[in-house]
N, C-alpha and C positions, 0 to 999 in steps of 0.2 A: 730663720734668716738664711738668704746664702750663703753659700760655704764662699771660700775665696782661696788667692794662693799667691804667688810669686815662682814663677821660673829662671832659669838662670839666667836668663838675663836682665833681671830685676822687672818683667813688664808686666802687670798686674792684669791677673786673668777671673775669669770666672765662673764659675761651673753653674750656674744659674740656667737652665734651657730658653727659659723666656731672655735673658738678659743675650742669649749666643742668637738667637734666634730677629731680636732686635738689631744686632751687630750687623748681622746677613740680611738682613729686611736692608736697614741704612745704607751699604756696601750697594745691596742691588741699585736702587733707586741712586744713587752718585755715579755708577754706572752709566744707567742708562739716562741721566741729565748731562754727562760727560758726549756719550754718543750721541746725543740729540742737538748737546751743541755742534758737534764739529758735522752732521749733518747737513742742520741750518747753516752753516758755514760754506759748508761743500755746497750746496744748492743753489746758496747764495752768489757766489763765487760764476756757478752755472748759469745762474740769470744774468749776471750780470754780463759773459760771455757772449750770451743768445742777443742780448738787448745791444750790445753794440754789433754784431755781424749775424744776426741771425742764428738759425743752429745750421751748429759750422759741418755739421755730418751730412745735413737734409740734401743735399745736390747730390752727393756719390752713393747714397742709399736709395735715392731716389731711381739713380739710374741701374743700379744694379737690380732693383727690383719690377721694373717694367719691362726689364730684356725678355722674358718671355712672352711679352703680347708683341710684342716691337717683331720678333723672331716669326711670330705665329700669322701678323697679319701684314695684310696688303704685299703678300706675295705676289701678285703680277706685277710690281712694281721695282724698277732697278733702286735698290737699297745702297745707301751713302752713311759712312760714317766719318766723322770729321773725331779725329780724337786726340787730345792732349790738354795745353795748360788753361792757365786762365785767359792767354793772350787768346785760345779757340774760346774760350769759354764768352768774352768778348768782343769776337772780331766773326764769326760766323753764324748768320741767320737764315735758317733752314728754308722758311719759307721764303725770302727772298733769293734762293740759291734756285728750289725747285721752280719757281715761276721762270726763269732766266733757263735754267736747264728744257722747260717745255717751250719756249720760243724757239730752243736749237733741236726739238724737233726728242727730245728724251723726258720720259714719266719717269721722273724719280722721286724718292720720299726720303730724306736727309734727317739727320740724329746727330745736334751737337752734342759731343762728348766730351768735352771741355771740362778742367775742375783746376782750383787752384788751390795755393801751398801744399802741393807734393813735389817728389822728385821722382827719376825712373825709378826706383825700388818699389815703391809706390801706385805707381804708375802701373809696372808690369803683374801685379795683383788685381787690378781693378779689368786687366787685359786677359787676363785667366777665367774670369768672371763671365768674358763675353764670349770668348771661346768656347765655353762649355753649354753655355743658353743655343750658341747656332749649333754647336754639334749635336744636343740633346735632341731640339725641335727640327733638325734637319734644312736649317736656313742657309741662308748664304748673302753675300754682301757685293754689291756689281762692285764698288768700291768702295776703299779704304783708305783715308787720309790720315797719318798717322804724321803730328809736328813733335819735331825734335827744338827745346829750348835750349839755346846753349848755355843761361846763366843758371838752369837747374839743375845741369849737369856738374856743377863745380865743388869744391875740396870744403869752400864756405859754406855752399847752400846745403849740403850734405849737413854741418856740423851744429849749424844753423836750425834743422829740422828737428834734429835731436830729440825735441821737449815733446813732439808729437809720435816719434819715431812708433812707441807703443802701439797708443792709440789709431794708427793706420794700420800693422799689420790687426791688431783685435780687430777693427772693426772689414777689415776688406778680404781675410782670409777666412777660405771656406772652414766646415766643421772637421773636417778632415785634416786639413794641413794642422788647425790649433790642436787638434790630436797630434801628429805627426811630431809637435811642436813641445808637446808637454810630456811625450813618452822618453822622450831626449834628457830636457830639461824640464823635469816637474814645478819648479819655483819660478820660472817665466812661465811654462805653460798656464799657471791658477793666475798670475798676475793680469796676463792678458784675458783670459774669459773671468774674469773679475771686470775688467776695464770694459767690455763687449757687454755682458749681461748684466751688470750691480750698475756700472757709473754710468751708462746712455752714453758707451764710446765714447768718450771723453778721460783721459789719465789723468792724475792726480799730478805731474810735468806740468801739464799745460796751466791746469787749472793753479798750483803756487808762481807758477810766469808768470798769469795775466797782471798782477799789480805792476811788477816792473817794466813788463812793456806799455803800460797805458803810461804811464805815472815818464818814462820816457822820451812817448812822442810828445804828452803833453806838455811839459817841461821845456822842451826845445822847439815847439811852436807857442809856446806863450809867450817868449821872448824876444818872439820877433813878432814887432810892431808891424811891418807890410803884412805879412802874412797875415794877422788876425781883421787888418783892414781888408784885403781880399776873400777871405772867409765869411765877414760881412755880407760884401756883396754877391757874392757865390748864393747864399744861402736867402738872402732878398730873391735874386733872379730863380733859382729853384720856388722858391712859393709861389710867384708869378705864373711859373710853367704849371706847378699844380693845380691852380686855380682855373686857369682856364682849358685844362684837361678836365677835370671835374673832379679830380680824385690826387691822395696825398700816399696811395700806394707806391711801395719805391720800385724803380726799375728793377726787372729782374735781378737780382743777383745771387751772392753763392749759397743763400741758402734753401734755394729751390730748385728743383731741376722741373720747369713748366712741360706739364703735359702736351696742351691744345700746340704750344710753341717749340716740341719737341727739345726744349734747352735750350732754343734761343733767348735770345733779350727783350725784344719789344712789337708788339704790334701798329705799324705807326698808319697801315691802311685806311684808319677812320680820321685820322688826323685832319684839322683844316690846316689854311697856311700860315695860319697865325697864331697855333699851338705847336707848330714845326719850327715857326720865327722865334718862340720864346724857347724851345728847346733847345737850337742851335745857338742863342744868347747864353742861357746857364752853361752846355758844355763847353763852349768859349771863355769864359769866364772861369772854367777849372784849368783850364791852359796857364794860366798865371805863372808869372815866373817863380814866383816864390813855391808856389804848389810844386811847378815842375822839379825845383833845387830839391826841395824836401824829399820829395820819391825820389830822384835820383840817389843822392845820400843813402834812401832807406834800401836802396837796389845793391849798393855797393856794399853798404857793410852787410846785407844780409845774403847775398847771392856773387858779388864777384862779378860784375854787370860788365867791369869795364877792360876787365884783365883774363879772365878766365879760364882759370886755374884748373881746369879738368881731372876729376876725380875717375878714374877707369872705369872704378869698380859700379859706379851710376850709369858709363858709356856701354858696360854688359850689360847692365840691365836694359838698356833704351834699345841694343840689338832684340834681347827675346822678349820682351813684349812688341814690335817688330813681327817678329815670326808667328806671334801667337796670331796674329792676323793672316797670316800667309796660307791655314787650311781650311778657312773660313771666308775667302774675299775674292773674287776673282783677278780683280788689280790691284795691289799691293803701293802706295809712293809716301814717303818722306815728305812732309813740307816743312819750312822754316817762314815763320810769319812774317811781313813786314817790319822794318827795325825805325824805330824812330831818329834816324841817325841825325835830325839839329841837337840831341840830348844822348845819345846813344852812341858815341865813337868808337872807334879798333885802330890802334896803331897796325900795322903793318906786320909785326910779330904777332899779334894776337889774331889777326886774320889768317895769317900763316896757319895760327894753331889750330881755329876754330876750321879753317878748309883739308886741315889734315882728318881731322874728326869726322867731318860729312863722307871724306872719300872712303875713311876705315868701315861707318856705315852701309855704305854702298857697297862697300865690296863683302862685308861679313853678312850682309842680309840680302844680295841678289836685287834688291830695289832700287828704283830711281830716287835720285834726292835733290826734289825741285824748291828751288832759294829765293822768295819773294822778298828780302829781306833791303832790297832796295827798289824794287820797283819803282819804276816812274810815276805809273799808275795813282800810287798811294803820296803825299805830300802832308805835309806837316798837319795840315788840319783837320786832317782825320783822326786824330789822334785825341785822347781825352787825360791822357798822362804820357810819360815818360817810354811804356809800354804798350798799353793796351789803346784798340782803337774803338773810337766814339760809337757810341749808342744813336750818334742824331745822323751821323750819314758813313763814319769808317767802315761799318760793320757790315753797310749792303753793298758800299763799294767791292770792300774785297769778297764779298759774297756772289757778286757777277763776275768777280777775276775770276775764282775758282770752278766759275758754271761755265765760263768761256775757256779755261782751260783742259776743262775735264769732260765737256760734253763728248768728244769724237774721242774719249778713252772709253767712257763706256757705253755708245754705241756700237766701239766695235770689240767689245770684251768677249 
């Protein structure tokens, strides 16, 4: 028989090898069915992320890893980059830029750089990235549009980002800095190349948020009756558009950066006029008021859309990613996108504040800081929310602004 025994603290042991050896068998396997759930879990969590926005990394992975042929090829060609939020990411269409650019008489080949939920911390990472690709391969850029947001700049949008904060520098900082990083502080450093190479860029922040922010919007549009009556119809007039495009592919968005389309949004040159007619119906239809009140809301509390609270320490950073352009580009400008201002106001003090900030830029980065932020050009309906401009016609409008303002910059660069 086995022997047995009691320790002091009355817990009954066993000297049995087979019986210790059972213990540590069981032990293992509760282990690793512990681990496999909270895997399943993590995964799960992951898909469900992907499945409502895509994978949220694919657009800024994307583009950091094309910079070297982007660098390498079509060198006779005046090189344009358009770079900033999701309002570029939205509102500039390359190919519509360069066709406009060659009627005024300039071969250029343009690169939306566009990406959305960052802020300049962020931003000036992804700016480091491109800098290094033209110094490496010896390129250069006739120009450089670089837009400055002013609601991403702020004290909220900063605090706001937080739950990603990680998971942007892991995934946007070279191997070097995450060195640099972990020789400092060892216990962020593993955190972040945990987050980069175990979790697919993505932090464990984000991935415990998602329930409360879904479970949020949804909650506060389930409750209002217009709203889900206009989502209705929203979502009617999109299948219509589908149908008679041929396909139920979605419009570019952020979780791709398209090759053929350089990071634009759409190719609409095949279009007839009466898949353009049903196009221009669905994005009308997201104009709603109800849609527009909800993104404004969601603009306010999560960025400071209307007040603009300016956090410094994001307005350094929006200077030197700035300059990381400046050894790399021939012409160097600031833009500030169109502002949707029937939804988008500035008292008077906030304008104040918001033109003290353009002038601090100008003068700490040597650039011009050109402000399309109310153009005539551009009017309400161009617009496909609160911010961003339409996919069916905002996006080439201001995409011949930008070839009519910039052509005679860089033919005489």
């Amino acid at each position: 028989m086995p022997s047995s025994t009691f320790n002091s603290d009355n817990a009954y042991q066993t000297t049995d090898p087979r019986n210790r050896l059972r213990v540590a068998l069981y032990t293992l396997a509760a282990g690793i069915f512990l681990f496999g759930g909270v895997v399943l879990i993590y995964n799960g969590m992951l898909a469900l992320l992907y499945s409502a926005g895509g994978n949220i990394n694919g657009r800024v992975v994307d583009q950091i890893e094309h910079l070297p042929e982007i660098v390498e090829e079509n060198r006779d060609k005046q090189k344009v980059f358009v770079f900033g939020s999701s309002m570029v990411q939205a509102g500039f269409e390359p190919t519509v830029f360069d066709s406009a650019m060659a009627a005024r008489g300039v071969d250029s080949i343009s690169y939306n750089y566009g990406i959305g939920n960052l802020n300049p911390t962020f931003q000036e990472l992804i700016t480091r990235r491109i800098q290094e690709q033209f110094l490496k391969g010896r390129g250069r850029l006739a120009l450089a549009l670089v837009e400055f947001t002013p609601f991403q700049a702020t004290i909220v949008r900063n605090k706001f980002g937080a739950i990603t904060a990680d998971q942007n520098i892991a995934l946007l900082s070279s191997r070097a800095e995450l060195w640099e990083i972990t020789r400092h502080d060892p216990t962020r450093g593993i955190r972040l190349i945990n987050i980069r190479y175990l979790r697919d860029s993505v932090s464990a922040e984000l991935i415990t948020s998602i329930p409360a922010l879904l479970t949020s919007s949804i909650e506060n549009n389930a409750r209002n009756v217009a709203y889900r009556a206009a989502l209705v119809r929203t979502d009617e007039l999109e299948a219509e558009f589908d149908e008679l495009r041929g396909s139920d592919e979605p419009i570019q968005g952020s979780d791709r950066w398209n090759v053929a389309l350089r990071g634009g949004r759409i190719d609409k040159s095949g279009y007839s006029r009466e898949v353009l007619d049903a196009m221009g119906a669905w994005v009308a239809s997201r104009r709603h008021p109800e849609f527009m009140k909800a993104d404004l809301q969601r603009r306010i509390e999560s960025a400071d859309i209307l007040e603009l609270g300016f956090d410094d320490r994001q307005i350094d950073k929006f200077i030197e990613l700035v300059r990381n352009f400046l050894p790399i580009a021939d012409h160097v400008e600031v833009i500030i996108m169109p502002r949707n201002s029937d939804w988008v106001t500035y008292t008077p003090e906030v304008q104040d504040r918001l033109d003290g900030v353009l002038r601090r830029i100008a003068q700490e980065t040597g650039v011009y800081v050109r402000d399309f932020q109310n153009d005539p050009r551009i009017t309400a309906e161009h617009y496909i929310d609160t911010t961003h401009l339409s996919f069916h016609d905002g996006i080439d409008a201001f995409s011949r602004i930008l070839a009519e303002e910039y052509a005679d910059v860089v033919k005489g660069h």
